[in-house]
TISE-317910 format. One line per 3 residues: number of its first residue (from 0); their letters; for each residue x, y, z of C-alpha. Coordinates in nm, 2 decimals. Each point is the difference from the previous one (the first is absolute). Layout:
<nodes>
NUM> a> X:Y:Z; ...
</nodes>
This chain:
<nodes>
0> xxx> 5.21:1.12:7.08; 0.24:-0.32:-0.03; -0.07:-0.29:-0.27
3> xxx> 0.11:-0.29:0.22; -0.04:-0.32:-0.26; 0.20:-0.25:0.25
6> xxx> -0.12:-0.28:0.25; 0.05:0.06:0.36; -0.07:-0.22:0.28
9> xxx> -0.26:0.02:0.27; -0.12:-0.25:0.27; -0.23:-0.20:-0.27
12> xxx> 0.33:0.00:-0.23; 0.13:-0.41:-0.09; 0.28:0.06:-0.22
15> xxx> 0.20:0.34:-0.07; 0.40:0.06:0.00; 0.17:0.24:0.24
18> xxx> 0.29:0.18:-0.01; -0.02:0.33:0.23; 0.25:0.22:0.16
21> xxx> 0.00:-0.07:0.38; 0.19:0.33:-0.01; -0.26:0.21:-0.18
24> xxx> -0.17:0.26:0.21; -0.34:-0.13:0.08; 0.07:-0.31:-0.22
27> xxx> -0.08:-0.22:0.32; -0.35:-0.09:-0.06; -0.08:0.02:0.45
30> xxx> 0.16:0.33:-0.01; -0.21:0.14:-0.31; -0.32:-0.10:0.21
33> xxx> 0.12:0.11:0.38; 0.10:0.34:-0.18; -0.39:0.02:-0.08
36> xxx> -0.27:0.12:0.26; -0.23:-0.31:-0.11; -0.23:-0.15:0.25
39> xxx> -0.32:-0.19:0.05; -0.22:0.27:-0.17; 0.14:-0.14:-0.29
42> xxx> -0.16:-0.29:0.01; -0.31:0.12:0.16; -0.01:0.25:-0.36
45> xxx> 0.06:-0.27:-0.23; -0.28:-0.21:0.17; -0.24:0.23:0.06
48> xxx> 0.06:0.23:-0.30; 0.18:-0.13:-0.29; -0.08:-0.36:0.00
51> xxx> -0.29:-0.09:0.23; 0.00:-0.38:0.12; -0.41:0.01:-0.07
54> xxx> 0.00:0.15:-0.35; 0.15:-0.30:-0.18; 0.13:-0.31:-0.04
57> xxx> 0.37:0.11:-0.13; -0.02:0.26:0.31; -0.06:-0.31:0.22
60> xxx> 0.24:-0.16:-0.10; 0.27:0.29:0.03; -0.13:0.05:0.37
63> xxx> 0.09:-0.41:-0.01; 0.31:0.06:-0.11; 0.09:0.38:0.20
66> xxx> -0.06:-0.28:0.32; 0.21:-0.29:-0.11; 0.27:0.26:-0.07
69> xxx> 0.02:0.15:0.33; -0.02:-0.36:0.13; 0.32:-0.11:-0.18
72> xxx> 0.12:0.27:0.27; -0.13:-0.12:0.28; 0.18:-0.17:0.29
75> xxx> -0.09:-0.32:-0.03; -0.10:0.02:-0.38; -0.44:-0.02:-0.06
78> xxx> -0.16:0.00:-0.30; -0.37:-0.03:-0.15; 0.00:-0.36:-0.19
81> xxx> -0.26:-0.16:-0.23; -0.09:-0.31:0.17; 0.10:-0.17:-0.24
84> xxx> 0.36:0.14:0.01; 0.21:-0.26:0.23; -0.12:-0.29:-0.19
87> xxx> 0.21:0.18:-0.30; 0.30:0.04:0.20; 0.00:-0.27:0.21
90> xxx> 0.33:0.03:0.19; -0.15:0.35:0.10; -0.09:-0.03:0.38
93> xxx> -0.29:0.25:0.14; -0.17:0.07:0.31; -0.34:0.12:-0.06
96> xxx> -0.13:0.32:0.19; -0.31:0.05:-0.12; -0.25:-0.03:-0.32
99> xxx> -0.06:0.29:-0.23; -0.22:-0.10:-0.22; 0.13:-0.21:-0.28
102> xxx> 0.34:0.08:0.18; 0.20:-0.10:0.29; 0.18:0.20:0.21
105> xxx> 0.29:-0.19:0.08; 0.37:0.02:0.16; 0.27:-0.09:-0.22
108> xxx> 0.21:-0.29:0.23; 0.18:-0.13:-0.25; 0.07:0.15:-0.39
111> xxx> -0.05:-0.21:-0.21; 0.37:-0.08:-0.21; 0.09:0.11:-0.36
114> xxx> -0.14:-0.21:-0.28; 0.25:-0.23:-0.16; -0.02:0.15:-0.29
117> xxx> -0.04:0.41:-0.12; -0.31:-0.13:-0.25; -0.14:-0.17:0.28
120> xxx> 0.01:0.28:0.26; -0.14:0.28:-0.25; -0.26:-0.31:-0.11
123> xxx> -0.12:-0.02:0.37; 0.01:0.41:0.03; -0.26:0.02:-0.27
126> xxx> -0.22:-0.27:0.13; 0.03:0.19:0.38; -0.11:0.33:-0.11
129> xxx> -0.30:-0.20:-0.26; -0.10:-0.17:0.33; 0.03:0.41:0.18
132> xxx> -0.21:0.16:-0.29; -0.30:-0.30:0.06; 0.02:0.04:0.37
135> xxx> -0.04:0.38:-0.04; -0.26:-0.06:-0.23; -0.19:-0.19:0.22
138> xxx> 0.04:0.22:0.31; -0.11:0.31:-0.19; -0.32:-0.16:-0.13
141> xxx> -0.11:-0.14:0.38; 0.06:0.37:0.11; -0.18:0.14:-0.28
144> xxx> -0.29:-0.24:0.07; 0.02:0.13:0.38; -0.03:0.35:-0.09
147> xxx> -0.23:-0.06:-0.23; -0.20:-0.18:0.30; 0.04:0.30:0.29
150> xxx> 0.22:-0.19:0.17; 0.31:0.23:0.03; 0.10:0.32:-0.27
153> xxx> 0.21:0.00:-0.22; 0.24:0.26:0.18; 0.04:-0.24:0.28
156> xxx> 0.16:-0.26:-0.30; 0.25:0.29:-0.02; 0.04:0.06:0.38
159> xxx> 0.08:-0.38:0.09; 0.29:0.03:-0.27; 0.12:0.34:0.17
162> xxx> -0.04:-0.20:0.35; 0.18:-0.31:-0.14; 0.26:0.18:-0.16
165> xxx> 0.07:0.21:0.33; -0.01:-0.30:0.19; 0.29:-0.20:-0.21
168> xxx> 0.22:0.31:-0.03; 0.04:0.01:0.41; 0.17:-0.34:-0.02
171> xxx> 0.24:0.10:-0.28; 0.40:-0.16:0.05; 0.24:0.26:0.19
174> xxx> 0.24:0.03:-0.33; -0.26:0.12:-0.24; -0.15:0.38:0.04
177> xxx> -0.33:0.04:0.02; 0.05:0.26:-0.29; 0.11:-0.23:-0.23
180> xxx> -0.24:-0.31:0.12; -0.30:0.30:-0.11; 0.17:0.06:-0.33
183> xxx> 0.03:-0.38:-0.06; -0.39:-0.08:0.08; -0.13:0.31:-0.21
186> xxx> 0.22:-0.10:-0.27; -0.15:-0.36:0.02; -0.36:0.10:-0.03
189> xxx> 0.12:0.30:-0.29; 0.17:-0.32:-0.21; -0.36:-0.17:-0.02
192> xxx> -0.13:0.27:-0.21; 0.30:0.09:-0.17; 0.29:-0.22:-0.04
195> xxx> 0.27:0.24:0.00; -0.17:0.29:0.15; 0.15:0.08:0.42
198> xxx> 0.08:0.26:0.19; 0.39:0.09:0.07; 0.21:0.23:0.24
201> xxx> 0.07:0.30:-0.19; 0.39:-0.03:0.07; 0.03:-0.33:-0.06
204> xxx> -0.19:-0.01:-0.34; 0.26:0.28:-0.13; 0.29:-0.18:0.11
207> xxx> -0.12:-0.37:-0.21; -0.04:0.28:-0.33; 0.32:0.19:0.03
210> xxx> 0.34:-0.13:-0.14; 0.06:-0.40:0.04; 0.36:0.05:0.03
213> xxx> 0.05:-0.12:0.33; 0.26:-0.12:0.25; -0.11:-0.21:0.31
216> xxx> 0.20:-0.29:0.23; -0.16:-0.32:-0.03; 0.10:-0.30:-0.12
219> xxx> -0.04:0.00:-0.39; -0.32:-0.15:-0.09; -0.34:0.07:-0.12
222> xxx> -0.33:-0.12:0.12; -0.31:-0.14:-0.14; -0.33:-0.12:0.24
225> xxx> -0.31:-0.20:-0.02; -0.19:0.14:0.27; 0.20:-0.05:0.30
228> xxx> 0.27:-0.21:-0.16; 0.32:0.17:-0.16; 0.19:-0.15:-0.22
231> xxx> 0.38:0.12:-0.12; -0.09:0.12:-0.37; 0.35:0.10:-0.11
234> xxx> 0.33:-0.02:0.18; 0.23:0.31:-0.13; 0.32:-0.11:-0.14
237> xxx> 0.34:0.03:0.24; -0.25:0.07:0.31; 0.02:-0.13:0.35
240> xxx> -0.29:-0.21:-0.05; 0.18:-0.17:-0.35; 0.30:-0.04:0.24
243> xxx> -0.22:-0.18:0.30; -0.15:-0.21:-0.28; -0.36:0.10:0.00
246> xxx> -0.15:-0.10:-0.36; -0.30:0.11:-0.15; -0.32:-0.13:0.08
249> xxx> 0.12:-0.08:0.38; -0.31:0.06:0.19; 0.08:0.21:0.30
252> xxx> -0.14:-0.17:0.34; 0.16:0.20:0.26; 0.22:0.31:0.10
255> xxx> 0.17:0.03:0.25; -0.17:-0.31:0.18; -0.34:0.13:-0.04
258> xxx> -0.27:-0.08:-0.25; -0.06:0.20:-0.30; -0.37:0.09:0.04
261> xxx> 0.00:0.42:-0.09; -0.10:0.12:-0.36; 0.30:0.05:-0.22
264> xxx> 0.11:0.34:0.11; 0.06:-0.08:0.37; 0.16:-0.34:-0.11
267> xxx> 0.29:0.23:-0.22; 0.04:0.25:0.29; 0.08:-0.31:0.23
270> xxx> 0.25:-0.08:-0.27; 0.19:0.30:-0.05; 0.20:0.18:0.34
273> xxx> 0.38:0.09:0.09; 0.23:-0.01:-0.28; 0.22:-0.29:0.17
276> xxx> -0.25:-0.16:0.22; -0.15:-0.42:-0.10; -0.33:-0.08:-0.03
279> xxx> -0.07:-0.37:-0.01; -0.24:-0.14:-0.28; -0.21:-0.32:0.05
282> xxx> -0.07:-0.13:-0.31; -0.18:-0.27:-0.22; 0.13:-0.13:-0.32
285> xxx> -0.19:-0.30:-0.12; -0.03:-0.25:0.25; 0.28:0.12:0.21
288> xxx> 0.02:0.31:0.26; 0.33:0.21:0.05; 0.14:0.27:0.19
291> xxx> 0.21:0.27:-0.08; 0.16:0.25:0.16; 0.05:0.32:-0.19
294> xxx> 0.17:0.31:0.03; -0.12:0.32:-0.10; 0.22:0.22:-0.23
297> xxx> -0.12:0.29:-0.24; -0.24:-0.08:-0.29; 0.00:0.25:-0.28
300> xxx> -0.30:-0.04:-0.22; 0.04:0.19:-0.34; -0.33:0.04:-0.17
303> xxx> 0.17:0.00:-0.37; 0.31:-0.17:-0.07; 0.14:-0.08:-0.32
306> xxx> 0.32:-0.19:-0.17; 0.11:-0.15:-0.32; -0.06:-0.41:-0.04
309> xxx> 0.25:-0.19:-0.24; -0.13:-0.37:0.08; -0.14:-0.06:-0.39
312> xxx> 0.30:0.15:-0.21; -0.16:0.34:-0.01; -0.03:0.32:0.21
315> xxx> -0.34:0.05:0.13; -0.09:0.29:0.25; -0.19:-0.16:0.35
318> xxx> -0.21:0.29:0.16; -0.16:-0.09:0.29; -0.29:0.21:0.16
321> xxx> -0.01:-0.22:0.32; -0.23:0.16:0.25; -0.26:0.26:-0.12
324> xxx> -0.08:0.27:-0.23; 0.14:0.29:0.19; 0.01:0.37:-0.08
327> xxx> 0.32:-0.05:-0.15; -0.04:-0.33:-0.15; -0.05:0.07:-0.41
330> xxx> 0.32:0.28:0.08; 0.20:-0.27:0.08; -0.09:-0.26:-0.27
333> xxx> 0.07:0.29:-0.24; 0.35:0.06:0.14; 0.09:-0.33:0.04
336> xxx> -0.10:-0.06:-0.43; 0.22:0.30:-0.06; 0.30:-0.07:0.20
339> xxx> -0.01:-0.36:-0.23; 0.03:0.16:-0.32; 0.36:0.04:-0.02
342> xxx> -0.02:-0.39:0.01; -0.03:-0.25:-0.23; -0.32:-0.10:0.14
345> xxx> -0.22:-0.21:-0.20; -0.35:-0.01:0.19; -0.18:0.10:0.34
348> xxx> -0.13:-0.24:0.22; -0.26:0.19:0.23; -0.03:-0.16:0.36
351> xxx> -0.33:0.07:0.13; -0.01:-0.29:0.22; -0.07:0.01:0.39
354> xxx> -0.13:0.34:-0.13; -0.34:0.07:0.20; -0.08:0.38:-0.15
357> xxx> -0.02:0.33:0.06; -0.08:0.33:-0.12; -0.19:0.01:-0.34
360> xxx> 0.22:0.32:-0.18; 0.32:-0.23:0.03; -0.14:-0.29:-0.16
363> xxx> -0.18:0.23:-0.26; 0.37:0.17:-0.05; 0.18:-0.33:-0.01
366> xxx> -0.21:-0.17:-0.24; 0.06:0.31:-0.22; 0.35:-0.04:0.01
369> xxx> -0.01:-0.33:-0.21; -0.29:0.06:-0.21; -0.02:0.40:-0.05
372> xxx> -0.30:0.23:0.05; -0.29:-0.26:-0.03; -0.29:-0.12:0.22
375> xxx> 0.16:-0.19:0.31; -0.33:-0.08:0.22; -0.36:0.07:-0.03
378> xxx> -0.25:0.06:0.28; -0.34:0.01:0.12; -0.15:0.16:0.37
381> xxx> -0.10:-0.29:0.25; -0.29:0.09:0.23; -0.09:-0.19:0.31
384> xxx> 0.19:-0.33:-0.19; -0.20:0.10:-0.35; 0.19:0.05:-0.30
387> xxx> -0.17:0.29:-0.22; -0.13:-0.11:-0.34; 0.16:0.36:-0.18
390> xxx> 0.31:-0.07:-0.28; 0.33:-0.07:0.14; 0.20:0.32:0.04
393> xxx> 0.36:-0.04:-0.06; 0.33:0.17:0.10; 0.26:0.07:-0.23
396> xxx> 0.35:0.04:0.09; 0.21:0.33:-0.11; 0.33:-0.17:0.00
399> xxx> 0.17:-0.07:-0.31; 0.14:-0.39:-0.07; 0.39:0.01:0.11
402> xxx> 0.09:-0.34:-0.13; -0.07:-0.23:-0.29; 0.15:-0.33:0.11
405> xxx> -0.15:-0.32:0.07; -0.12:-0.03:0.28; -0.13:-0.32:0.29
408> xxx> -0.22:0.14:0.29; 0.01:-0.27:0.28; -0.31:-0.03:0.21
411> xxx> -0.13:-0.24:0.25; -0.29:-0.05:0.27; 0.11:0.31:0.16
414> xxx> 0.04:0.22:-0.23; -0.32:0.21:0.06; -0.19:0.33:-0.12
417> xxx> 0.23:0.23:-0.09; 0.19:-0.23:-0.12; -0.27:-0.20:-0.21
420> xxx> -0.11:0.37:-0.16; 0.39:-0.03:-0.17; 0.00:-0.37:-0.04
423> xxx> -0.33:0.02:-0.19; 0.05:0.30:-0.22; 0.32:-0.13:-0.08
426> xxx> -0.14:-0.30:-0.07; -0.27:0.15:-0.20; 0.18:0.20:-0.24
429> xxx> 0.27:-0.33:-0.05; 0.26:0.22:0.17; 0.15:-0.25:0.20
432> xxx> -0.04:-0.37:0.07; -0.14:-0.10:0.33; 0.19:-0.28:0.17
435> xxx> -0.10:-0.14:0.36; -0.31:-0.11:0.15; -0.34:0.20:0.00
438> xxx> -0.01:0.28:0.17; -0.22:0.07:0.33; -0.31:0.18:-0.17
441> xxx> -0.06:0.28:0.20; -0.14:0.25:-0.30; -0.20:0.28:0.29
444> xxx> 0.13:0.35:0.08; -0.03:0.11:0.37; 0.01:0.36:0.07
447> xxx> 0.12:0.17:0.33; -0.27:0.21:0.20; -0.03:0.22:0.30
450> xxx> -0.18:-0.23:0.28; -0.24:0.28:0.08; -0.10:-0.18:0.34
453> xxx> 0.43:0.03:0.08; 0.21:0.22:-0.15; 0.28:-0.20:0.09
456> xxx> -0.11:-0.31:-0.19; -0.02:-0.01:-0.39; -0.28:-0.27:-0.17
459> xxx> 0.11:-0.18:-0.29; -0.29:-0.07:-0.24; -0.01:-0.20:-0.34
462> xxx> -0.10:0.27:-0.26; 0.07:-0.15:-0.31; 0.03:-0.29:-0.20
465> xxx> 0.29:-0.01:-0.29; 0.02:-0.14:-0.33; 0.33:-0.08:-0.23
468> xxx> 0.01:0.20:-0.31; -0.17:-0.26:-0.22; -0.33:-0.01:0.26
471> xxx> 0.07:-0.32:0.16; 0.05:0.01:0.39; 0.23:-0.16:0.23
474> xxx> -0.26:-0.02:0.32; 0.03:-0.34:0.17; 0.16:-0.16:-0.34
477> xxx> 0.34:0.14:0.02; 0.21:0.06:-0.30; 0.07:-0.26:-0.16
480> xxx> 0.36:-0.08:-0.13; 0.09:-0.09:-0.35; 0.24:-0.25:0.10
483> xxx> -0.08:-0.18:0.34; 0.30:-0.09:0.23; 0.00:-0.04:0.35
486> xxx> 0.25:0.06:0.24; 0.20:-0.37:-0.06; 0.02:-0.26:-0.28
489> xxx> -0.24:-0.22:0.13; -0.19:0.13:0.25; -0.22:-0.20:0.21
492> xxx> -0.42:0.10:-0.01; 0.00:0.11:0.34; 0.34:0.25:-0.12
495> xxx> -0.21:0.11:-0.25; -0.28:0.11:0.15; -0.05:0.37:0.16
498> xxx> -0.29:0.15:0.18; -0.10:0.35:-0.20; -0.26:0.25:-0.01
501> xxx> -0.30:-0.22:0.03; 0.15:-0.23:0.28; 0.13:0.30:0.20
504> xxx> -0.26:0.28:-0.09; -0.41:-0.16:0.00; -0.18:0.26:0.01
507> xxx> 0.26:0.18:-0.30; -0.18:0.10:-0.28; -0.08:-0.34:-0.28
510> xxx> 0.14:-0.02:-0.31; -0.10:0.14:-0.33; 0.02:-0.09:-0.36
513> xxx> 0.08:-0.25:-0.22; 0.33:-0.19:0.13; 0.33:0.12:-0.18
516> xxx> 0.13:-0.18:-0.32; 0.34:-0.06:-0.09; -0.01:0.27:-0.35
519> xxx> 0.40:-0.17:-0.08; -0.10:-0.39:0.04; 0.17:-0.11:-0.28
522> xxx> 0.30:0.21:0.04; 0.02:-0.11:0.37; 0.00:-0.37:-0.14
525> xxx> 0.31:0.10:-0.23; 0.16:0.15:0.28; -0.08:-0.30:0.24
528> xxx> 0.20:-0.23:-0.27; 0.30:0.18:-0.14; 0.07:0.22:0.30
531> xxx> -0.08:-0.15:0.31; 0.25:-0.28:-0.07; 0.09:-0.10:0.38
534> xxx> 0.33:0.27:0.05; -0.17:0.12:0.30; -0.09:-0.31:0.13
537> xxx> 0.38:-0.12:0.00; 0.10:0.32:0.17; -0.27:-0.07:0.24
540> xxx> 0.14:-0.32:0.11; 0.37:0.09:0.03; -0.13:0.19:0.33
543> xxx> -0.37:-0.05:0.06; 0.04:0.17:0.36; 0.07:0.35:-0.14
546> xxx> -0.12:-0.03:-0.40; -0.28:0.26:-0.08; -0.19:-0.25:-0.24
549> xxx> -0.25:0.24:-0.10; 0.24:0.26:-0.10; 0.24:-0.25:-0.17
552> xxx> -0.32:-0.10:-0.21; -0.06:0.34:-0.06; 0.41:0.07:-0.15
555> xxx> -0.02:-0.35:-0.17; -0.31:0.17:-0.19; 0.14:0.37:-0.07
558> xxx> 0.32:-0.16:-0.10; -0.15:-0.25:-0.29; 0.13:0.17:-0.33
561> xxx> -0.40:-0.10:-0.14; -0.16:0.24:0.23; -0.19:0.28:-0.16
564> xxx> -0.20:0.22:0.28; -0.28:0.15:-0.24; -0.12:0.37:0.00
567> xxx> -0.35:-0.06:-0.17; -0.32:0.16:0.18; -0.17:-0.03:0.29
570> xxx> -0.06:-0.41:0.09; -0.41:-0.05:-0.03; -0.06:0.33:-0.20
</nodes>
């Protein structure tokens, strides 16, 4: 049975990064479900049997959601709405069908557009689903009071959901199967009781785990989304996309002449065709909307890359782990230390950044690398969303420590899981410095399991919670770094600000523990003052439009002659 300690996306997801063959067998997320014999009885199982709309309040309000979600479907779009939902969105136009309690069934005629701002949007997101919960609430209580009364059972609460749901899925859109619309509502009402727990296409599921080395034809860029609006998160270097002049943070309005509307996965499939052919991107930068036209050329994604950096005056070693924790993931960092020690290499940076996770043994294996056979991450069993109260149990890695240089590990808001159980241990035993932004706090393990209703679906539940070595946890907080730099000099609030495990995932598990404390504050004062003397903020603004701040911060620090990376014990013990 597979570790998986990533973040994947789902229909519920706001925010994740994607970067996925479009030439992987099964790695188009339609195909993975069409290849599956899933139909209606899947609904009717997980509302009659697993999660009965009657029982409770977080069951009615995943029947709630298991409807919206096939509704997002639908042809023209319908939802259930609080009432008091328009006057929070007030450019959002509705036709109302019918009442439903505290709910309106209503007819989507016009969306409302993307908040100005990305704080804003994820602001009105958790203010939507507050306003969702107390509607729920209030349904479930009036039908509990009517059972209660004689006036109807409680199975026929379950058999009006079955009915709705039924209903809606007839008047699902032509261009989405009804496979994947079933898959997409289940997964809705599974994500109200556990925020990364879902149900996957066998096929697909192994091609997102196997090798991130990938080659595809698109245009060069990757992705990030609020809900339904996707933003360009990163713009590869010498791509088709630099060349158009697409820039990061362009939000993406249309392709092709139509609307971007689908979840993530459909939008980058509508990107990515014939090596050769255009696809023309509407987009919004600021104020101001674009077009460009774009043509589609080969995209090789390597998962580790690495080179030697000379901007400070020394040679440092840049290893980038850019996509996941593969199965081949701590080989590679290992070979690529090696094949540098024939160099006059002075100190390893460690690029975790963009990094969303992966498999647990390669992040155990990679932390060992650097700090030898000690504790990397603790763990205790989650059941139904409760942590057990039993000592933390802690794996230790078997690899012995292959370096003893200085080293900087760069992290930012989406660095997650796997990578945050290397960050903190690193962290922990004053391996490394941290440089970046927090990290996205996603501190549960999800295990895969045989969907015993479907034996060609797998259900992905959260089994564990994990600790860094010194006890602390990085649920919800994120690891924090020890020097704070964002991706420019002077980066505005709204640049600054990233929507992270507790904005994308409610229902994820709470945080635990007292919060983190900087064990090096006075030596990171030192540092601030006698290393961090401006060189990378010169070489920033000699060409802002292709400077990597963050890592020039990071060099500017593993260069500084006063730097002394300290081997004591464990941070906190």
């Amino acid at each position: 049975m597979k570790r998986w300690f990533g973040w994947q996306p789902f229909v519920l997801v706001l925010s994740v990064l994607i970067t996925l063959s479009a030439t992987a067998k099964n790695d188009d997320p339609e195909k993975g479900w069409t290849e599956t014999r899933t139909d209606f009885s899947l609904i009717f199982h997980y509302i009659q049997k697993m999660y009965p709309c009657h029982q409770s309040e977080k069951n009615y309000l995943g029947c709630i959601e298991l409807i919206n979600s096939l509704g997002q479907d639908a042809d023209p779009r319908i939802a259930l709405m609080p009432r008091k939902q328009p006057e929070l969105l007030p450019e959002l136009r509705v036709k109302t069908l019918q009442e439903f309690g505290a709910f309106d069934l209503v007819e989507v005629v016009t969306a409302a557009p993307m908040a100005p701002t990305i704080r804003r949007k994820v602001e009105i997101i958790r203010i939507s689903r507050q306003l969702l919960k107390e509607a729920a609430s209030a349904n479930f209580k009036a039908n509990q009071k009517s059972i209660k009364n004689g006036e109807f059972s409680a199975d026929m609460v379950d058999i009006t959901f079955v009915t709705f749901a039924y209903d809606v899925l007839q008047t699902r859109s032509d261009t989405i199967s009804e496979q994947r619309s079933i898959g997409d509502a289940v997964n809705a009402m599974i994500g109200v009781h556990d925020g990364h727990g879902r149900l996957a296409p066998q096929n697909y599921l192994r091609a997102r785990t196997a090798n991130s080395d990938v080659t595809f034809f698109g245009v060069g860029v990757e992705f990030k989304a609020i809900e339904k609006s996707v933003v360009i998160h990163k713009v590869m270097p010498g791509s088709a996309a630099e060349t158009a002049g697409l820039k990061t943070q362009d939000v993406v309005l249309q392709i092709d002449g139509k609307p971007v509307e689908e979840d993530l996965d459909r939008v980058i499939q509508r990107v990515r065709g014939r090596e050769g052919s255009g696809v023309t991107l509407q987009i919004r930068r600021g104020e101001q909307t674009f077009e460009y036209l774009v043509t589609r050329a080969p995209i090789e994604i390597k998962n580790l890359t690495h080179n030697v950096l000379h901007d400070m005056g020394k040679d440092l070693l840049h290893v980038k782990l850019a996509e996941s924790f593969d199965d081949r993931s701590c080989a590679s960092v290992r070979e690529a230390i090696r094949d540098a020690k024939g160099e006059n290499i002075r100190g390893i940076i460690f690029d975790l950044r963009g990094n969303t996770g992966g498999l647990l043994d390669e992040a155990v294996c990679i932390g060992g690398l650097f700090v030898g056979p000690m504790k990397i991450v603790g763990e205790r069993r989650v059941s139904n969303g409760v942590t057990s109260t039993s000592p933390i149990k802690f794996t230790v890695s078997k690899e012995k420590k292959i370096t003893e240089l200085p080293m900087v590990l760069l992290i930012n808001e989406s660095s997650a899981s796997a990578s945050e159980i290397v960050a903190g241990a690193l962290q922990d035993y004053l391996r490394a410095y941290l440089v970046g932004t927090t990290t996205f706090g996603k501190a549960t393990t999800q295990s895969v399991l045989q969907d015993l209703n479907q034996e060609d679906l797998v259900r992905i539940e959260t089994v564990a919670r994990f600790y860094q070595p010194s006890g602390r946890t990085n649920q919800i907080v994120g690891i924090q770094p020890d020097f704070e730099v964002f991706a420019t000099p002077n980066a505005t609030e709204e640049e600054k600000f990233a929507a992270r495990e507790g904005d994308i995932y409610p229902t994820a598990l709470p945080p635990e523990g007292a919060p983190w404390v900087q064990s090096r504050a006075t030596e990171v004062a030192r540092l601030n003052k006698v290393c961090l003397t401006g060189k990378a903020e010169a070489k920033y603004a000699l060409d802002p439009e292709n400077a990597d701040y963050q890592l020039l911060k990071a060099q500017e620090l593993l260069a500084c002659d006063n730097l002394h990376i300290g081997k004591g014990k464990t941070a906190g013990n």
